[in-house]
C-alpha positions, 0 to 999 in steps of 0.5 A: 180447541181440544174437547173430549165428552163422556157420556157414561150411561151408568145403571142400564146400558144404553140408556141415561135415563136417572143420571145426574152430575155430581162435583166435590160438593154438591149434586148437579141436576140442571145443565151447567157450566162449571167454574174451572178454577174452583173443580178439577173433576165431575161424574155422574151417578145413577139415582135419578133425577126428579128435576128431568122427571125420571121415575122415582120407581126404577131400579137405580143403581146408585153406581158413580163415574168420575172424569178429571183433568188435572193439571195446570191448564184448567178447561172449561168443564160442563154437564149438558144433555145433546149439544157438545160445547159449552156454548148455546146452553142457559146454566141451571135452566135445561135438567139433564134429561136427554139419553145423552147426558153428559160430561164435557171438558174443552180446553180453548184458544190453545195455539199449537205451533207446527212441530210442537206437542202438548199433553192433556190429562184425563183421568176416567174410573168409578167413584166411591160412594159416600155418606153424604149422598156425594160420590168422591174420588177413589183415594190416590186417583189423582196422585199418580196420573202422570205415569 
């Protein structure tokens, strides 16, 4: 098993206080398991979370990350608060609320014989902010990602 975590902090430093998740479509409030067939990318973006009961008075920033993994081998993506793992949370039951939000990926049951090697992919930046309220990827962020 090879996990990597991300926990971005975007508006103050230090502090993940009015983070949620973000995916292609929709806005993630809530801890969450991710379908990895159906997303290959998640961030998060700094506007508050009513659902964690941020407060709607701060300052927020409105600035979006993004985190993806492209590739043929899909790992199992999640938004969860202190624990590391997708397993132990109840989906769509625990907003992300804690200092700590944030975006896992875990690739699991991946036998590596002794002497072989495999490469993973992970593309890290800041996302564009849209229209919709939905961040998207900068344009050609994943279209170069094996050099």
């Amino acid at each position: 098993t090879y996990s990597y975590g991300d926990e971005p902090w975007l508006g103050d430093f230090g502090r993940g206080l009015g983070n949620v998740g973000w995916v292609r479509d929709r806005l993630v409030r809530h801890e969450e398991i991710l379908d990895p067939h159906e997303y290959s990318y998640a961030g998060m973006l700094d506007i508050g979370n009513e659902a964690a009961g941020d407060p709607p008075d701060l300052h927020y920033t409105g600035i979006a990350n993004f985190l993806a993994w492209p590739g043929f081998e899909h790992p199992t993506a999640y938004f969860a608060n202190s624990r590391f793992g997708p397993n132990g949370h109840t989906p769509g039951i625990f907003p992300l609320s804690s200092n700590e939000r944030f975006i896992g990926v875990q690739w699991d049951f991946q036998p590596l014989p002794p002497g072989e090697s495999r490469m993973i992919y992970l593309v890290v930046g800041k996302a564009e902010t849209g229209p919709r309220g939905i961040p998207s990827l900068p344009p050609g962020a994943l279209l170069n990602y094996w050099n």
